[in-house]
N, C-alpha and C positions, 0 to 999 in steps of 0.2 A: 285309131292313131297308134302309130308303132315309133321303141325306142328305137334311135339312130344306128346303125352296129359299130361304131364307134364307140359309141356310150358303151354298150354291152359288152367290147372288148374291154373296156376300160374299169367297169363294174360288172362281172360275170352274174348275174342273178344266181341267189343264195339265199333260202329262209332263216337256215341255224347257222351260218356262217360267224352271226357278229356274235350270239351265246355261245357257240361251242367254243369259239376265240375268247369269251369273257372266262367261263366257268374254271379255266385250269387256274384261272388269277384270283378267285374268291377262295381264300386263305377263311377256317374257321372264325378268325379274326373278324372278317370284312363280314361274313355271314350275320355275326352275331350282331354286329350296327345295323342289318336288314329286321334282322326276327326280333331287335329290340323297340323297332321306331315306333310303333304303336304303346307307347310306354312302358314296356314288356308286355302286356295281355298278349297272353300264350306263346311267349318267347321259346318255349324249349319245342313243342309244337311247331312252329313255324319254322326253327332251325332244322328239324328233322325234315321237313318238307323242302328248304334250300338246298340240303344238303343232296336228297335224292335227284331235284333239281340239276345239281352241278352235278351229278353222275352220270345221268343220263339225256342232258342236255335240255331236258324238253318238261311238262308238268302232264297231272292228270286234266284231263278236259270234262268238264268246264271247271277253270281254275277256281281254289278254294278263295271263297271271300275275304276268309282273315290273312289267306297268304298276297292277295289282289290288293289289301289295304296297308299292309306293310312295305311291300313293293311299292304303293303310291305314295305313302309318304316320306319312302328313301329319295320321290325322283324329286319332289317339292320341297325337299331341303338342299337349301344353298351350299357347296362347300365354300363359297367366296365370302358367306357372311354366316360364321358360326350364330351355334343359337344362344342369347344372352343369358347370364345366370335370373333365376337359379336349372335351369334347363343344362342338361348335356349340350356340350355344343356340338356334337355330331360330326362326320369324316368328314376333314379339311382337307384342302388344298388339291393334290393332284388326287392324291387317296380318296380324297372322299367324289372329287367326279369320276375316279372306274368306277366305284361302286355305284355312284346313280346312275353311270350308264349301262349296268349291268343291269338294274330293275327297269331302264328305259326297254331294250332290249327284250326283256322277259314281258312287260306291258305289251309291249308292242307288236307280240304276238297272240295274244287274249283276245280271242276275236266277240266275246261273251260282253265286252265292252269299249267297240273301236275306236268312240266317239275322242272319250280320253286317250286313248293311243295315238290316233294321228295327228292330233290336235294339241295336248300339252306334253305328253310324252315324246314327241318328235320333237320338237323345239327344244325340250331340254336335252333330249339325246346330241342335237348337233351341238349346242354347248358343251357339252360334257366332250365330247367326241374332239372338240377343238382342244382342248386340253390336253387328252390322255394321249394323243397324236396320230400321225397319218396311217396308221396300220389301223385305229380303230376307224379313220374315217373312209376306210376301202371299205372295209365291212360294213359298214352302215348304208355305203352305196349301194352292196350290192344286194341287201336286203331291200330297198327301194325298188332301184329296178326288177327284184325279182315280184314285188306286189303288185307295180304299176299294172301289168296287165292282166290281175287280178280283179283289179277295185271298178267297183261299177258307180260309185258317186263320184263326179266330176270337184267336189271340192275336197275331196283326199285325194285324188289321183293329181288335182293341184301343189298340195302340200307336201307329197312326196317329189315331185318335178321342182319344186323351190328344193327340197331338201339336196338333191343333186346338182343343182345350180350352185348352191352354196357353198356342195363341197370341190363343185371344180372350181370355180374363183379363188378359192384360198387354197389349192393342191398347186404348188409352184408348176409343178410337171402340166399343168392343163391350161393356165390362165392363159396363155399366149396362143389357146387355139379358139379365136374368135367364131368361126364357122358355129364348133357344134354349142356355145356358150349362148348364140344368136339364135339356134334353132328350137332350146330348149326354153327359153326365154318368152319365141313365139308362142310356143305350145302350152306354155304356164301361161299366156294372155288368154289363148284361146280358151281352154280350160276354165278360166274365170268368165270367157263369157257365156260358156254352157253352164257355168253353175247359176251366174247372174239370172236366167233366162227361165230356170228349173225351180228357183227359190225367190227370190226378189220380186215376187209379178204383182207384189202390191207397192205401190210406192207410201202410200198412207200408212205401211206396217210394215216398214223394211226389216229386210232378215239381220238378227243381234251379230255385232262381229266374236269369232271365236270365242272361248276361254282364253285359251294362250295368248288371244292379242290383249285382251281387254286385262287380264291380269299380267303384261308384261314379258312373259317367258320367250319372246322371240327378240326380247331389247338389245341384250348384249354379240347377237349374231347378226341381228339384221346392221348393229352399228360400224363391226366390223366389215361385212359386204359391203353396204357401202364405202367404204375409205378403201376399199381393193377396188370397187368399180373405177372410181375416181382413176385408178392408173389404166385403165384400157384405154385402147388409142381410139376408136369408133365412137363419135358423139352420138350416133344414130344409137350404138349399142350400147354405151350408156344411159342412154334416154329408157333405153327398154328395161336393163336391170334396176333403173329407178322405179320404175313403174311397180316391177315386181318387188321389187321390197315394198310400196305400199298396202302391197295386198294384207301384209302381217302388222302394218304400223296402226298404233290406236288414230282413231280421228281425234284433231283434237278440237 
């Protein structure tokens, strides 16, 4: 199954597109809220590793665990709900989602552990990405598109297909092009019945829904997709982007 070439003009595939775009923005500042989140344990260590990091865009493979646990707990901290005393409350507001979507980013290339990249990491990435604005959500495309035809499990090559979904519905420049919105749409159904088919073959022990559903992390983008479907004019293609928002909503 191949991206549209529409899409591909729209999102040119890019690995370090949305890092090498992040790293000139990480100010020793924003670092040190990275190499401190782990409570400091090894803060001076970890910032020397950011820092190389944001030099050369890329890390040593296989990423260092302590640097892998402080990047995951920069992307699991909310900037929209500081953390209560007597805790730091950690980077707020616009500040504090570059940063998480900076260690999104950096996750989401650790192929050492994909499971949390495509799965909570993405979800908070397009959060984050809604915030920071539409130059980080090009980049984030085209980091998608350039995986999709990478990924050989049919429910991350899902999750990246929502993830492009999401960002054309709320890219003013795209919403009004129903065609490729409908196409990508089918392809995220189809996708979910290859995965249905590969994993679900027991009914008496159906497969658990994600992490990032089941803890939330697709709440605040899947609410907004919604209230943007709601204005396409196609009841038909309404119907479909509803569907596919379900696929991330908890059962309830």
């Amino acid at each position: 199954m191949t991206i549209a070439e529409e899409l591909l003009k729209r999102f040119p595939p890019s690995e370090q597109g949305l890092v090498e775009w992040l790293c000139p923005q990480m100010s020793d500042a924003r670092l040190q809220e990275i190499a401190m989140a782990d409570n400091g344990f090894g803060k001076e260590e970890m910032f020397v590793l950011l820092k190389q990091l944001c030099s050369t865009g890329t890390f040593v493979r296989p990423m260092d665990v302590d640097l892998r646990e402080v990047l995951s707990l920069t992307c699991w901290v909310d900037p929209d709900r500081p953390n209560p005393p007597p805790y730091p409350p950690g980077p707020t507001a616009e500040e504090g989602h570059r940063i998480r979507l900076f260690a999104c980013a950096v996750r989401l290339q650790d192929e050492a552990d994909p499971c949390d990249a495509y799965d909570t990491c993405l979800a908070i990435a397009l959060e984050s990405a809604a915030v920071v604005g539409s130059e980080a959500d090009q980049h984030l495309g085209r980091y998608l598109t350039w995986r999709i035809p990478l990924e050989a499990a049919p429910r991350f090559r899902l999750l990246c297909r929502l993830g492009l979904l999401i960002l054309l519905l709320r890219s003013k420049s795209m919403a009004a092009d129903p065609t490729m919105l409908e196409q990508l749409a089918n392809q995220i159904m189809n996708e979910e019945h290859l995965g249905g088919r590969q994993w679900r073959y027991c009914p008496t022990d159906p497969e658990p829904s994600d992490y990032s559903v089941t803890h939330g992390f697709w709440k605040k983008t899947i609410a907004a997709f919604r209230q943007q479907a709601r204005m396409v004019e196609s009841a038909d293609l309404r119907e479909k982007l509803e569907l596919c928002a379900l696929l991330v909503t908890p059962a309830s």
